[in-house]
KEVEXSE-992213 format. One record per residue (C-alpha): residue in three letters; x, y, z. Coordinates in pm, whole numbers, plus 50000, padded with zeros to 5 digits. Layout:
+-----+-------+-------+-------+
! res !    xx !    yy !    zz !
+-----+-------+-------+-------+
! Ala !     X !     Y !     Z !
...
+-----+-------+-------+-------+
//
This chain:
+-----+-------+-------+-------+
! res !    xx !    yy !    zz !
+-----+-------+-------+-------+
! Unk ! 40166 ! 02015 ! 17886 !
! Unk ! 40403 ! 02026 ! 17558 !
! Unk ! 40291 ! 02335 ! 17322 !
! Unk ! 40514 ! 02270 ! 16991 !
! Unk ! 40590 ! 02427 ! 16708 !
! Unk ! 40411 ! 02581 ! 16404 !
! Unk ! 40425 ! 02752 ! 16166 !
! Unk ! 40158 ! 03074 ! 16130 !
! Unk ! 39962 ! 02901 ! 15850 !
! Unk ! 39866 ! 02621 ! 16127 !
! Unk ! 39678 ! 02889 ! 16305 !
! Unk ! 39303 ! 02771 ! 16284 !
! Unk ! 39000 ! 02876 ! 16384 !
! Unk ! 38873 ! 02681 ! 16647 !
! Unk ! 38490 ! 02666 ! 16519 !
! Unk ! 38613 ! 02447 ! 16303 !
! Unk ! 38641 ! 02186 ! 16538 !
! Unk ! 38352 ! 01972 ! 16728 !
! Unk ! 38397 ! 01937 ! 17095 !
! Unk ! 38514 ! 01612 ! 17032 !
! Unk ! 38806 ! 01716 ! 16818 !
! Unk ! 38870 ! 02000 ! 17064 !
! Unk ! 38891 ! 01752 ! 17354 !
! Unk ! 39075 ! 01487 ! 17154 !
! Unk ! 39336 ! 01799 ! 17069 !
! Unk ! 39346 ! 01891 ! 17425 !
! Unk ! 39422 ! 01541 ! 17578 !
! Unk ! 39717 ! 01511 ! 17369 !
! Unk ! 39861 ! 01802 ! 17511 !
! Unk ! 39804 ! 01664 ! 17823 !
! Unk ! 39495 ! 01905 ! 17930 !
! Unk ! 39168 ! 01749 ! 18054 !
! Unk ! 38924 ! 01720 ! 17792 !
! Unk ! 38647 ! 01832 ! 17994 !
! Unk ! 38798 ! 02178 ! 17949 !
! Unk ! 38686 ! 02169 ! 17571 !
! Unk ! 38321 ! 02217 ! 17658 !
! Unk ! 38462 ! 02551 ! 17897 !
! Unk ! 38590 ! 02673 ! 17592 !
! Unk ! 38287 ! 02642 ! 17362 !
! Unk ! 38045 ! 02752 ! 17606 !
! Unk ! 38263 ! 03136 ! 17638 !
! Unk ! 38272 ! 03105 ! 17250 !
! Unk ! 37932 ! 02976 ! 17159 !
! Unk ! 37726 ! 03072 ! 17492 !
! Unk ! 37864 ! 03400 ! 17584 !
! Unk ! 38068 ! 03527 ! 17207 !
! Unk ! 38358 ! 03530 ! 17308 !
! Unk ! 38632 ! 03573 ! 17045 !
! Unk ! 38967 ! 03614 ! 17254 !
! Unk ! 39081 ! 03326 ! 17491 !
! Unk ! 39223 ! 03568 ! 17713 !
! Unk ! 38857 ! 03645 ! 17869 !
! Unk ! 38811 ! 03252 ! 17937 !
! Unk ! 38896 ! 03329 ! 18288 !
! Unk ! 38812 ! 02965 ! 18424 !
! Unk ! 39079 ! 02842 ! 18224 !
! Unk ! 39464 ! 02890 ! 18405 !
! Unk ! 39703 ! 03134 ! 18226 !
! Unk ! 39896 ! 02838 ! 18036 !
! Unk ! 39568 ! 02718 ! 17875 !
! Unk ! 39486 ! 03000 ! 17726 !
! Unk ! 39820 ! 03098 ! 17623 !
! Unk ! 39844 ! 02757 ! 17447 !
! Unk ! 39495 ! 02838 ! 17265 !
! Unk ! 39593 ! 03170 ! 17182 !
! Unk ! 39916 ! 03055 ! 16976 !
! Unk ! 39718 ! 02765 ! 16793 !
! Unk ! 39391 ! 02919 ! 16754 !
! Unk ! 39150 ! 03189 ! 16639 !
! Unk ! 38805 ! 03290 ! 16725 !
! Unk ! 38727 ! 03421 ! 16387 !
! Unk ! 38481 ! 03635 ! 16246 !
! Unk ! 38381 ! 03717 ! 15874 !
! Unk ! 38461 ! 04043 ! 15726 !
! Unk ! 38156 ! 04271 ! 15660 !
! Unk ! 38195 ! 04396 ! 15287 !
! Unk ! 37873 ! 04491 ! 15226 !
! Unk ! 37541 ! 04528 ! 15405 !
! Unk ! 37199 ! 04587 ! 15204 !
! Unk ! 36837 ! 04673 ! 15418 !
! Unk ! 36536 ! 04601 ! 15193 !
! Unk ! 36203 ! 04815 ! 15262 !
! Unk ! 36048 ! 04520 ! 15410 !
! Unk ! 36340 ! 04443 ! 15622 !
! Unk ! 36535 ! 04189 ! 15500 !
! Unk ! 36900 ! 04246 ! 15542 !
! Unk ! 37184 ! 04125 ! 15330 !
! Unk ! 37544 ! 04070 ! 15423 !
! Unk ! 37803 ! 03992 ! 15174 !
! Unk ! 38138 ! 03913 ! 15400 !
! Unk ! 38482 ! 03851 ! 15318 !
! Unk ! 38651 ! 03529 ! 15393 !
! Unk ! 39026 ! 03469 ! 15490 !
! Unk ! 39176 ! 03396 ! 15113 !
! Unk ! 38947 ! 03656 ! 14990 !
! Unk ! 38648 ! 03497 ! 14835 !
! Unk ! 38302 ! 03629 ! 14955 !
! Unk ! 37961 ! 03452 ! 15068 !
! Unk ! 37609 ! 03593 ! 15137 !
! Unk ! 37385 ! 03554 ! 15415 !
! Unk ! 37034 ! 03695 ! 15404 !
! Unk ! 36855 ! 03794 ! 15730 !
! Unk ! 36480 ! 03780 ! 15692 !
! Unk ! 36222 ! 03907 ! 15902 !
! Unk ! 35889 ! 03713 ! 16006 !
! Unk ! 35584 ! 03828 ! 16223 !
! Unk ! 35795 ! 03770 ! 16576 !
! Unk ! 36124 ! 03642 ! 16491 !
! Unk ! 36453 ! 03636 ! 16245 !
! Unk ! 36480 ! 03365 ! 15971 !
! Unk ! 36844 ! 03325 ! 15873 !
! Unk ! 36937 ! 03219 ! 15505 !
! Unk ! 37330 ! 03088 ! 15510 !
! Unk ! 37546 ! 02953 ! 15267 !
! Unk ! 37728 ! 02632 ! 15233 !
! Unk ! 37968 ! 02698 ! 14955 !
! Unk ! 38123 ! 02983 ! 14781 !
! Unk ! 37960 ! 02955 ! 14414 !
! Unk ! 37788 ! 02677 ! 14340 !
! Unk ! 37827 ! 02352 ! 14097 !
! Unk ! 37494 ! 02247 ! 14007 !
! Unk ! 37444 ! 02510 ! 13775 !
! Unk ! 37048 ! 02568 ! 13769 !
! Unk ! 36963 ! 02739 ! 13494 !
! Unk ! 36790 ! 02977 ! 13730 !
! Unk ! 36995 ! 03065 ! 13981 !
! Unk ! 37231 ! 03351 ! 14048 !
! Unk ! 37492 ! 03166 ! 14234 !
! Unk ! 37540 ! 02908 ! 13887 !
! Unk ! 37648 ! 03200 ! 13709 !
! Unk ! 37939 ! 03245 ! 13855 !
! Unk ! 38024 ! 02833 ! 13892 !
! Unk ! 38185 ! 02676 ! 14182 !
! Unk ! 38482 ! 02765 ! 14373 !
! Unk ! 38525 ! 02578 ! 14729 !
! Unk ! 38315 ! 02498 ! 15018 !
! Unk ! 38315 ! 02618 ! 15352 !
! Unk ! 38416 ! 02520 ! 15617 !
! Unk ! 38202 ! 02433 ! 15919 !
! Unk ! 38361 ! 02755 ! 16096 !
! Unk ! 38259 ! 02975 ! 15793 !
! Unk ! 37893 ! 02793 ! 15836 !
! Unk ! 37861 ! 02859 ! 16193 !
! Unk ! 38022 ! 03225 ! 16185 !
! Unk ! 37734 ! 03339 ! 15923 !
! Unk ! 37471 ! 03285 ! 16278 !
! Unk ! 37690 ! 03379 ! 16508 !
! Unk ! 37830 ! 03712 ! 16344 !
! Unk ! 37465 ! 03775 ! 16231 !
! Unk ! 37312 ! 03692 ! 16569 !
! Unk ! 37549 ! 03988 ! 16750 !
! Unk ! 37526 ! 04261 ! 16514 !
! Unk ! 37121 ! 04212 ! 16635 !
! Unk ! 37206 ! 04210 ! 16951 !
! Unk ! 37415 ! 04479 ! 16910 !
! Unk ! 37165 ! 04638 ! 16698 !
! Unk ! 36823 ! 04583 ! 16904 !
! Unk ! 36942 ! 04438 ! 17235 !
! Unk ! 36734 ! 04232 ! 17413 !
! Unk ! 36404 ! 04400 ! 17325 !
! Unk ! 36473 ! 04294 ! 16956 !
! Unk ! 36276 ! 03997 ! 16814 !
! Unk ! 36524 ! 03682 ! 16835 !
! Unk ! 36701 ! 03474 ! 16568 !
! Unk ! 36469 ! 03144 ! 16557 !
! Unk ! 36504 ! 02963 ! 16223 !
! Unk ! 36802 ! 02878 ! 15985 !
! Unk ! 36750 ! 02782 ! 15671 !
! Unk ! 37024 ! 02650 ! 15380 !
! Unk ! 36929 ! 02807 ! 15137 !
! Unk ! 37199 ! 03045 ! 15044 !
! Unk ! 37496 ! 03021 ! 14800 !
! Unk ! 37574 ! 02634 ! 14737 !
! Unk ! 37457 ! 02276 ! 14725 !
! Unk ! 37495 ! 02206 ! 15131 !
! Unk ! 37471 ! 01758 ! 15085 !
! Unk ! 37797 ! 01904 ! 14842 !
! Unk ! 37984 ! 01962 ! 15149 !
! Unk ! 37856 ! 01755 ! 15349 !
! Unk ! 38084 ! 01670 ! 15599 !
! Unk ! 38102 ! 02028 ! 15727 !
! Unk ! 37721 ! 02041 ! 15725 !
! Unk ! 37671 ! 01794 ! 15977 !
! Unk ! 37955 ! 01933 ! 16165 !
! Unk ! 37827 ! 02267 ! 16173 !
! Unk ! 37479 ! 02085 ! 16244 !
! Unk ! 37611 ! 01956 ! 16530 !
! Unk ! 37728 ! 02287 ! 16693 !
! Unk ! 37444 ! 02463 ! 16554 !
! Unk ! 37205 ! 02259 ! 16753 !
! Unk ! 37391 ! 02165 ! 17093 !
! Unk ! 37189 ! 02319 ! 17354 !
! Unk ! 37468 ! 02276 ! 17605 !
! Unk ! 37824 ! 02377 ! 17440 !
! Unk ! 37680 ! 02527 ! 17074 !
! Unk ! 37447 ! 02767 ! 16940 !
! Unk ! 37115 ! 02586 ! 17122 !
! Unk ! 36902 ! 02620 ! 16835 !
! Unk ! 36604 ! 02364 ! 16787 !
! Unk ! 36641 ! 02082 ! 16564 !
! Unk ! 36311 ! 02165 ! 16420 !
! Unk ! 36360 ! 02516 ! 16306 !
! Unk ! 36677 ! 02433 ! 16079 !
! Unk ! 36593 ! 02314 ! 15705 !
! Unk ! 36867 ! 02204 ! 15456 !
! Unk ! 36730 ! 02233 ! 15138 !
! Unk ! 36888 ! 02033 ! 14814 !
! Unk ! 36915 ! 02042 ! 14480 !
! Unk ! 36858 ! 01665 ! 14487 !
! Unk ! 37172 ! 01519 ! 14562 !
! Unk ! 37038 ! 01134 ! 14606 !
! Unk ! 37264 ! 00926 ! 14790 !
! Unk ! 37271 ! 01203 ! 15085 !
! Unk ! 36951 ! 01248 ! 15119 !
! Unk ! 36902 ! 00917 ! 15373 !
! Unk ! 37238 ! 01002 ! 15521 !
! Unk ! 37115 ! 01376 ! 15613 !
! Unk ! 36806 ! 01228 ! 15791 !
! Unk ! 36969 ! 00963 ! 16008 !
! Unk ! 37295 ! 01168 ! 16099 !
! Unk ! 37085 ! 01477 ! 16183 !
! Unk ! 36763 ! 01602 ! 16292 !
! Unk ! 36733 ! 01883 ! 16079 !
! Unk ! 36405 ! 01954 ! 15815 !
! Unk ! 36476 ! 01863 ! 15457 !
! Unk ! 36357 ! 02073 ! 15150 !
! Unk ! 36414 ! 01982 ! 14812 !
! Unk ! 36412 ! 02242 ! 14482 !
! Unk ! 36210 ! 02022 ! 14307 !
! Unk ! 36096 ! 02256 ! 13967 !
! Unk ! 35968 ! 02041 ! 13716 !
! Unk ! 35704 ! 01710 ! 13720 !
! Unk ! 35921 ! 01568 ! 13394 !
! Unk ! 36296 ! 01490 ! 13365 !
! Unk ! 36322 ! 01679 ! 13054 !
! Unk ! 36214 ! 02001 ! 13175 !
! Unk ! 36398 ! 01950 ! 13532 !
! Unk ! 36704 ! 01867 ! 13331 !
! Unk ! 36661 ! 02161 ! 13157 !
! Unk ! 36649 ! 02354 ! 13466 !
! Unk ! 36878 ! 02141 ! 13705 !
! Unk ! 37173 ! 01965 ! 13477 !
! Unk ! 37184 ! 01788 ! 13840 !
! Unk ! 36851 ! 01584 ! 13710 !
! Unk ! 37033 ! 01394 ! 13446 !
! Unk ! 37237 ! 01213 ! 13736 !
! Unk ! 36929 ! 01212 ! 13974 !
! Unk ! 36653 ! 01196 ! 13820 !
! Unk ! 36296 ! 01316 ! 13936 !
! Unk ! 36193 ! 00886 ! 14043 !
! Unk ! 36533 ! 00869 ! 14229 !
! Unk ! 36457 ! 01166 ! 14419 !
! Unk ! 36131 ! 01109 ! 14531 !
! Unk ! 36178 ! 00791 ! 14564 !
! Unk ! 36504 ! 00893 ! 14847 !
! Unk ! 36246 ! 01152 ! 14962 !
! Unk ! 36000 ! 00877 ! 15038 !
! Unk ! 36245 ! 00677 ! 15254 !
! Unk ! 36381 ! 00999 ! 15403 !
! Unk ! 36320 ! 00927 ! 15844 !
! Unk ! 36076 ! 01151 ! 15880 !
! Unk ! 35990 ! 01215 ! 16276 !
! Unk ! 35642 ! 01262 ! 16364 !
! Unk ! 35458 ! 01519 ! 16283 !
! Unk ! 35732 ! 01669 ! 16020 !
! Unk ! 35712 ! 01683 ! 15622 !
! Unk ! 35954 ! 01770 ! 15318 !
! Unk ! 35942 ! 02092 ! 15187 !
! Unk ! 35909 ! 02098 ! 14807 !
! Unk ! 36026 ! 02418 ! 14694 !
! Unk ! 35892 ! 02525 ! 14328 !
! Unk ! 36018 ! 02817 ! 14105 !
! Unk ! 35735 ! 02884 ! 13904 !
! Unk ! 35854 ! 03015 ! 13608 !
! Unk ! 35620 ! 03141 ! 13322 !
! Unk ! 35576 ! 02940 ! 13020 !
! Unk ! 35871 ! 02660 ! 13206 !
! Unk ! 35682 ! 02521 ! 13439 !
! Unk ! 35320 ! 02695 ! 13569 !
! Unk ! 35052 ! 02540 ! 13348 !
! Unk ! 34739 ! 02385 ! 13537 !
! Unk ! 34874 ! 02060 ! 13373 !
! Unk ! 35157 ! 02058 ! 13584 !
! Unk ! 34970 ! 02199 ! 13934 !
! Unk ! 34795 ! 01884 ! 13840 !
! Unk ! 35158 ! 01692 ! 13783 !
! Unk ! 35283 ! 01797 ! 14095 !
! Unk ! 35008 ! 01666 ! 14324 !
! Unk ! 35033 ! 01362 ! 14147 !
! Unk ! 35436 ! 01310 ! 14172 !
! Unk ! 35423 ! 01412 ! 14537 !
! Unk ! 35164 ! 01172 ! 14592 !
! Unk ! 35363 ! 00889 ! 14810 !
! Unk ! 35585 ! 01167 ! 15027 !
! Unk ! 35455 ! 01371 ! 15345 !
! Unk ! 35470 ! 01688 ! 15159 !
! Unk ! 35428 ! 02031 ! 15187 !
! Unk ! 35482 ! 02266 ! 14939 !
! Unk ! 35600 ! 02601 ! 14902 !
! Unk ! 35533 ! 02809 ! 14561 !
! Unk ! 35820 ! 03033 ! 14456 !
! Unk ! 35728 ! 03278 ! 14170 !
! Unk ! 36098 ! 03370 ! 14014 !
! Unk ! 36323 ! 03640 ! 14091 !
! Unk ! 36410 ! 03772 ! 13782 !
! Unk ! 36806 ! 03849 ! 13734 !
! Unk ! 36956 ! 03954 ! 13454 !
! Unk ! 37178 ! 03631 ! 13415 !
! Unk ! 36907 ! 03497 ! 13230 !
! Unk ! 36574 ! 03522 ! 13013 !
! Unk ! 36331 ! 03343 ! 13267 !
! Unk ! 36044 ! 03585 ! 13374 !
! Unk ! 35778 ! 03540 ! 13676 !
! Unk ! 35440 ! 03454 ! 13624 !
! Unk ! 35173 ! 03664 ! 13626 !
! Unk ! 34958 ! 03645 ! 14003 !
! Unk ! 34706 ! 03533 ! 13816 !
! Unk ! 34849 ! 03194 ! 13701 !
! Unk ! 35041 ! 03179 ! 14062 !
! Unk ! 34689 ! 03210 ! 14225 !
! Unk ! 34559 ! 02903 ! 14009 !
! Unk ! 34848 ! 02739 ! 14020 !
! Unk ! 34818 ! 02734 ! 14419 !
! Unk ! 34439 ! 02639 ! 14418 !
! Unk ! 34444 ! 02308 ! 14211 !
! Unk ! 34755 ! 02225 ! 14511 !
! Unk ! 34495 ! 02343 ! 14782 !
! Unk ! 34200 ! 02132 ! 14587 !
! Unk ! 34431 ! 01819 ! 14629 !
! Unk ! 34457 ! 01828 ! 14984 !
! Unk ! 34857 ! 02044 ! 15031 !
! Unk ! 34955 ! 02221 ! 15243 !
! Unk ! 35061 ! 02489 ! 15014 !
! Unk ! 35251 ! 02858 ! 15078 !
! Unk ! 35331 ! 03122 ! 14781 !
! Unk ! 35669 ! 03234 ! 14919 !
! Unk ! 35682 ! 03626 ! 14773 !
! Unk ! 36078 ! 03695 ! 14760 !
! Unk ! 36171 ! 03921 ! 15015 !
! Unk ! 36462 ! 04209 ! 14946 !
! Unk ! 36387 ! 04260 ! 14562 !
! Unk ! 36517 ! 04618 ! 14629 !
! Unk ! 36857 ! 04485 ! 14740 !
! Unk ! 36934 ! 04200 ! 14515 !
! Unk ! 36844 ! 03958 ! 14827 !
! Unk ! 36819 ! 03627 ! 14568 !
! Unk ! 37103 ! 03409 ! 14609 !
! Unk ! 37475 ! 03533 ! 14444 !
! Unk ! 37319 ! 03859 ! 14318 !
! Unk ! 37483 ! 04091 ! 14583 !
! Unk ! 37832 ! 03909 ! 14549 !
! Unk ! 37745 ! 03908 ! 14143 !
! Unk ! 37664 ! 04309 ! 14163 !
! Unk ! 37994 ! 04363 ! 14386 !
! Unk ! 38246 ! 04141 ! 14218 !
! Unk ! 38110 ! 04200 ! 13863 !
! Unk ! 37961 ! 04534 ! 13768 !
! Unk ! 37665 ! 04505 ! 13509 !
! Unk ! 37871 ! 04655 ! 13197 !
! Unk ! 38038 ! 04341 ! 13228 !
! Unk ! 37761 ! 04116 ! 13168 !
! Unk ! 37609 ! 04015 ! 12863 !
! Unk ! 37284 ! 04103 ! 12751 !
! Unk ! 37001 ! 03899 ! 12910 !
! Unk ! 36857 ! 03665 ! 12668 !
! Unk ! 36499 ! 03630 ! 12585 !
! Unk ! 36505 ! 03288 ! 12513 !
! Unk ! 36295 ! 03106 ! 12838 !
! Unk ! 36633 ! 02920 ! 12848 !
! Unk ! 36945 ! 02997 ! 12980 !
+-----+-------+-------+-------+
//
């Protein structure tokens, strides 16, 4: 078994690495490769985050880890609890960026909202995270540490008499088909029910801004649900909203949605803002039935969360409730989706936005309807 040299900067952390790449890295040291899945099972199965507990694993195998690799987890900075339960973490990564991760609570279990990227490029015109523009993705170890961290402080928290951590949703800071190498990585672990996290395929949705040529790729590579932050029934007002449109636009994307390999029994989820006076006339409930026409669809009605990045204000429950029924007349399956964690900022970049940037320093919010 040769060890090497390195310097300290080589030190990585070893979720970054699939069990393949772990056994691959093993083999050339001259360790059996069948000792990779040992490993991730103590991190993965039982948390561990220090080799030296791996006690199936001889002294000189863990020594070797130890001097090569880290089991690491994110830095709390800052932890919000809503009224209604939702929890939000803002956490502090190695070169001192930040991401959010939003922990919602259902009727009998945890949803978990994760990021993908710290910042995001797409820049929606209604979104938080755009505000602050794009600065680097994450890494599939950042990914997986956002569930993993998350899913021991409620254990630590409730025990086992707590309601469980069931779905996982990517919803959080970033465009995840952006980085999508490390998303399906991260997938991977995520959903290996024998060395990873053993979640179910079917209760982890990536949604998208709408980044085309990734959409097949997502649906053959991995099992996981696809949504898609659809907005608008017209390129010029999704354009307007998501600059992402004028690459994309809305007969691309539906028409990748269409050929997306759906499995049985599964839909997209269509995930619309409604924002008053954009986008939440009866003429475009009527749009959107339409548009979605040719896709296994569901849909899921968003009224905005207004920040004070820009001008856009939420519809009245009135026009949401109408808005809904003409979906409901047309035969969707349709869900208004009431934001949870208003109180603590719980919309996508706002607690990082609030922390890094205190609101003297921002500029007065427009009135516009545009930002």
């Amino acid at each position: 078994m040769q060890t090497g040299e390195k310097d300290q900067k080589d030190v990585r952390d070893i979720k970054d690495l699939s069990r393949e790449e772990l056994s691959a890295w093993l083999g050339e040291r001259g360790i059996a490769p069948y000792r990779a899945g040992q490993i991730l099972k103590w991190i993965y199965n039982r948390g561990a985050d220090d080799f030296s507990l791996m006690t199936d694993l001889n002294k000189e195998i863990r020594g070797l880890l130890s001097e090569w690799f880290v089991v690491e987890r994110l830095s709390v900075e800052k932890i919000e609890r809503s009224g209604d339960g939702s929890v939000k973490y803002l956490f502090g990564l190695r070169d001192r960026n930040h991401l959010e991760s939003v922990l919602l609570p259902e009727r009998d279990h945890y949803t978990i909202c994760v990021s993908s990227q710290v910042g995001c490029g797409q820049g929606c015109g209604f979104c938080m995270t755009a505000s602050g523009g794009f600065i680097r993705n994450l890494t599939a170890g950042e990914i997986i540490a956002q569930i993993r961290d998350i899913g021991k402080y409620l254990e630590d928290e409730h025990g086992a008499q707590g309601m469980p951590l069931k779905n996982i949703v990517f919803m959080g800071m970033g465009e995840p088909l952006a980085n999508y190498k490390a998303l399906v990585k991260a997938l991977s672990i995520i959903t290996d029910g024998s060395f990873g996290l053993a979640f179910s395929a079917r209760r982890v949705t990536v949604s998208t801004a709408g980044l085309v040529p990734k959409i097949r790729a997502l649906g053959e590579e991995t099992r996981a649900n696809l949504a898609v932050s659809l907005n608008a029934t017209d390129n010029e007002t999704r354009s307007r909203l998501m600059p992402i449109n004028r690459r994309y636009p809305i007969e691309a994307l539906i028409e990748a949605c269409r050929s997306f390999p759906l499995r049985s029994n599964r839909r997209i989820t269509f995930e619309y803002i409604l924002i008053q006076g954009v986008n939440d006339s009866e003429k475009d409930a009527y749009a959107l039935a339409k548009l979605l026409h040719p896709v296994r669809a569901k849909i899921n009605l968003i009224p905005f969360n207004e920040h004070r990045a820009c001008g856009f204000q939420r519809p009245d429950p009135a026009t949401v409730d109408r808005f809904h029924q003409i979906l409901l007349s047309k035969n969707y399956t349709t869900f208004i989706r009431q934001s949870k964690g208003t109180d603590i900022a719980a919309a996508c970049g706002q607690l990082r936005a609030n922390t890094l940037c205190p609101k003297k320093e921002w500029p007065e919010r427009s009135t516009s309807g545009h930002s």
